[in-house]
N, C-alpha and C positions, 0 to 999 in steps of 0.2 A: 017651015023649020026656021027657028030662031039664028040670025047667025051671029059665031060669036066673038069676041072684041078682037082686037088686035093685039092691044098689050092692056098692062092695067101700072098704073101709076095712083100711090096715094094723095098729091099733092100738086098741079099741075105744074111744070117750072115757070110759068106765067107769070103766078100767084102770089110767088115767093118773097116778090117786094113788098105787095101788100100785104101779105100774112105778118112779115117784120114789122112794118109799120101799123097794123093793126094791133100785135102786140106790144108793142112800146105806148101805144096809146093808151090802152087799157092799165098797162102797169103805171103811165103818168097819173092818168086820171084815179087811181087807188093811190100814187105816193101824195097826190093834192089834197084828199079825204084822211090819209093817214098818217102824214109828214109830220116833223117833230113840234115847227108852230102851232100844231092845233093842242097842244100840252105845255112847251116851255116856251117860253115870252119871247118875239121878235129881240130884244134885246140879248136875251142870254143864246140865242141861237146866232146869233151873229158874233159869238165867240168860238163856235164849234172847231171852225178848223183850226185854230190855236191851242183846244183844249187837244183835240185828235194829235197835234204835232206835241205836245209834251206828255201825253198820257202814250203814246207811245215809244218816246225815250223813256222813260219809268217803265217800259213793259207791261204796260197793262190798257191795251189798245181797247179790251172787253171792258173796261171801266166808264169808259168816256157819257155814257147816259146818266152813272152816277154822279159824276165830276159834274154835269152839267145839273142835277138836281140840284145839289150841294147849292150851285153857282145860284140858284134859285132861291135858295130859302139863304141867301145870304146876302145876296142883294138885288135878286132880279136882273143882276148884268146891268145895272146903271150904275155903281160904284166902281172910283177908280179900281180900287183893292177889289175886285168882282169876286175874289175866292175869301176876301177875309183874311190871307194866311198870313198879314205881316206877322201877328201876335205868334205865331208858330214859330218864329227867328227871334222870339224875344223882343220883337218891334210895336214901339207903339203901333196901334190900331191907324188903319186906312196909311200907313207910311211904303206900302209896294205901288207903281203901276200897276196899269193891265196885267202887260204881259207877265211880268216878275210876280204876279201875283197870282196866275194861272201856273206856272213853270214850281213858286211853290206850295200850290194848291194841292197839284200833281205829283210833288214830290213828298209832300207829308203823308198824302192819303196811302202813297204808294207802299210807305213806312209803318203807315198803322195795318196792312192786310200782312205786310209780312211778320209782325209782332205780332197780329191774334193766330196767327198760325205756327208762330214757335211757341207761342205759350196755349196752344192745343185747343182753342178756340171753334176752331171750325168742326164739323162733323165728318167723321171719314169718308161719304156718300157726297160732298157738295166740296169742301174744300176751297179754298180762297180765289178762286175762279170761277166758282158757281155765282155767274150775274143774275141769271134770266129768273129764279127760282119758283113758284107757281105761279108764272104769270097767266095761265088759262083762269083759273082759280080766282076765289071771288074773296079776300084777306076779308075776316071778320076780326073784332077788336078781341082780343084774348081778355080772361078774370084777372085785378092785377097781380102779381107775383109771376104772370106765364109772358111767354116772347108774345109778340103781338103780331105776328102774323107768317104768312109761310115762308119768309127768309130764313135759313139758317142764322142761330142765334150770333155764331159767332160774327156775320156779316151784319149783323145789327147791331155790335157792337164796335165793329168799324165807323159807324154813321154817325154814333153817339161820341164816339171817341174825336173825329172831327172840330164836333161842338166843345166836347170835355176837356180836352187834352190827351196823347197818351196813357196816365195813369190811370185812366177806366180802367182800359184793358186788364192790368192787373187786377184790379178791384172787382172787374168782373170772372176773371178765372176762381178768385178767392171764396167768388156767391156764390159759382154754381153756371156763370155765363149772363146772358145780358136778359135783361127783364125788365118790363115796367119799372117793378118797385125797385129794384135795383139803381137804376137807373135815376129814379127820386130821394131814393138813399142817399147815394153817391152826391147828390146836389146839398140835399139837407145837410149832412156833411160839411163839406166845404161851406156852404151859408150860413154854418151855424142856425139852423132852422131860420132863418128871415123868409118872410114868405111875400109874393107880388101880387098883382093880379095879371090876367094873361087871358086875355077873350078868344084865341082860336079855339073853331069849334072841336078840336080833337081835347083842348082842356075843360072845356063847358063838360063835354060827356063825360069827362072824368070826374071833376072834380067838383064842377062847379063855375073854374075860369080862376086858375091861379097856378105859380107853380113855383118854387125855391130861388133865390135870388141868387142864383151859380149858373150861368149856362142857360140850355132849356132841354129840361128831362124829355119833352117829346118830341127831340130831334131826331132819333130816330125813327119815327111813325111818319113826319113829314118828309124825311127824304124815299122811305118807303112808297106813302102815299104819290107824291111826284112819279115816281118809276111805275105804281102799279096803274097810273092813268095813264101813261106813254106806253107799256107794254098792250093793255087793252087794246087801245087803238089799232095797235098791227094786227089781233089777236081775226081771226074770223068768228062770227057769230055759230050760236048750235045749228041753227038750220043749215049753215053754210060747209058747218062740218059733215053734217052729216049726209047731204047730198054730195060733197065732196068725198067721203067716204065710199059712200055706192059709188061714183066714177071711176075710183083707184080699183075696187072692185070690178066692179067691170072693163074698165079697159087690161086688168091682168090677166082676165078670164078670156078676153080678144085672143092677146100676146098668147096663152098659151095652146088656143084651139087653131090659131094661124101659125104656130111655129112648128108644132107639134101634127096636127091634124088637118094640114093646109088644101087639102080635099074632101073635109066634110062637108054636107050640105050646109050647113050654119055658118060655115067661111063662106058660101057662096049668098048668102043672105045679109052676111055681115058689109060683104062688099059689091052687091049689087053685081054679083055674075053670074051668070049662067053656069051648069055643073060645065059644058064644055072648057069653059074660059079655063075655068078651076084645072083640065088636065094638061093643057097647056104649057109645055116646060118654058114658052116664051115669059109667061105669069108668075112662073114663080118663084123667082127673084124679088118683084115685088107684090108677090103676097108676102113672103118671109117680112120683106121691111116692112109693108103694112105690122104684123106681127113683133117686129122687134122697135115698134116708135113707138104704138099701144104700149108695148111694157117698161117702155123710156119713161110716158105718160104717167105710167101707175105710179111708178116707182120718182119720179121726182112731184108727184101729188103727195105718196106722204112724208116725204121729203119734206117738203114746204109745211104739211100740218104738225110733225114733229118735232124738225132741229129746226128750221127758217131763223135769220132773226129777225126776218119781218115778214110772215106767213100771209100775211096779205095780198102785198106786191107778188111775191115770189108766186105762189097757187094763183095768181089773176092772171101771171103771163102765163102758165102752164095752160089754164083753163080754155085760156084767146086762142092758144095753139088749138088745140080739141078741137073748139066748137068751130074756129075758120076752115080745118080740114072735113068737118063736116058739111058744111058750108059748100067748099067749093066743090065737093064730090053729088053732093044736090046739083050744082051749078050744071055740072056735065052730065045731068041726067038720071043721076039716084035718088032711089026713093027710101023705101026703109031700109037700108045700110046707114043712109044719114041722117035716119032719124033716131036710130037706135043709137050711133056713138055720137051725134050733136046735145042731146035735149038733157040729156043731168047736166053736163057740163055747161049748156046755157043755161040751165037753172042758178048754178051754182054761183055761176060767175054775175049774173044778176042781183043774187041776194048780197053780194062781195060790194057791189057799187051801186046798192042802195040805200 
């Protein structure tokens, strides 16, 4: 006769340091693969925490990746004026510092979301706080006349207006909202059709490599583009999804046969016990917790694949949690209980940090 355990614990208190430490390692080693240098320039990122302290007196703490694009396609964060904004105050060009120059980078841009939003800009489903917008999604170049990509238009007219001045905004309520050709309108306009030449390759595809001598029409596409390669990066790959999907799945289906059913055979399988262990009133307590960390598990898995703002890091420490509780329940002598809730989650987390 089998005899059977004495208590059951999902996690050993031993462990516990190194589970901490095992998770922090793994979320390091994702923020080093997915940190914001591997997209904006050593330079401009070495403005972040200044840009973070005035984008958030402006109230728009969610902005600060845009503010840092901006900072990109303006000067790369090697100009004193890094934002460009003296011309914003009426000041000749490059006449701010640094900082005065971040403080009113921050403060114009802050001005132009709350102008396309009174003059009705934004769509009612996004609104002037929708930063992240398809960042899963793969932006293809729209025909010209249409927005160019899955930002809400009005937020692309924020980007453009940066470049433009304020009275875009107008000018774009007047078209119809912000667009390519809008957008090349609006320059020809003001340039009186004078036209340049202009090698990036987003004006090569367009046109050939030139663009209106006001501004630069595809200022909004660049600071899109900027964001849509900083968003990628956090984003998980399909595989990653979708093995992480079956995890969330399966550890809720744990959660509710252990919370709910906590003397089924399948709990005694799940957790490498014997049916005795399972009647146990000593056990179960922590079956329950076993049952109620599984749905912790699911439920901040799609957490991390849905809202996260950086689903990467965030689903890699979830993942370390998973697979180390598997891990050490092997350690003490389990066999398929840890193999059934370790091996998606070490899939998953392997595709995550390769």
């Amino acid at each position: 006769m089998t005899k059977a355990r004495k208590n059951y614990n999902l996690i050993p208190p031993a462990a516990a340091l190194l589970l901490l430490a095992g998770v922090l390692g793994v979320m390091g080693a994702l923020r080093v693969r997915t940190g914001s240098s591997r997209v904006f320039s050593d330079a401009v990122n070495g403005h972040r925490k200044l840009v973070e302290t005035y984008a958030l007196k402006e109230k728009i703490p969610e902005e600060v990746d845009a503010l840092l694009a901006i900072m990109e396609i303006e000067s790369g964060g090697r100009a004193e004026d890094v934002m460009q904004s003296s011309e914003s105050l009426g000041l000749p060009p490059n006449t701010l510092d640094t900082e005065a120059s971040v403080a009113q980078g921050c403060a114009y841009y802050a001005m132009l979301l709350r102008t396309a939003a009174e003059e009705g800009l934004f769509s009612p489903d996004t609104g002037p706080r929708a930063v992240r917008g398809r960042a899963g999604e793969k932006a293809e170049d729209a025909e010209k006349g249409g927005t160019v990509s899955g930002w809400d238009s009005g937020r692309q007219a924020v980007f453009q207006a940066y470049n433009y001045g304020a009275g875009y905004l107008y000018f774009a309520k007047e078209h119809g909202g912000h667009s390519r050709a809008n957008a090349e309108l609006f320059a020809e306009l003001q340039s009186g059709g004078k036209q340049e030449p202009y090698s990036h390759p987003v004006a090569r595809a367009a046109n050939g490599g030139w663009r209106y001598s006001y501004g630069n029409m595809f200022y909004a596409e660049l600071v899109e583009a900027e964001l849509r390669e900083r968003m990628a990066e956090h984003m998980p790959g399909r595989a990653a999804l979708m093995i992480m999907t079956l995890t969330a799945l399966l550890y809720g289906s744990m959660a509710a046969l252990l919370l709910w059913r906590p003397q089924a055979p399948a709990a005694a399988v799940l957790l490498d016990l014997k049916q005795a262990d399972l009647k146990r009133k000593a056990n179960l307590p922590g079956i329950r917790q076993a049952g109620f960390l599984a749905g912790s598990g699911a439920a901040l898995l799609f957490f991390g694949m849905v809202m996260a703002a950086a689903p990467r890091e965030f689903c890699g420490g979830v993942l370390a949690v998973m697979t180390a509780s598997a891990v050490f329940s092997a350690a003490e002598g389990g066999r398929i209980g840890p193999l059934i809730r370790g091996l998606l989650p070490a899939v998953a987390l392997l595709l995550l940090l390769r």
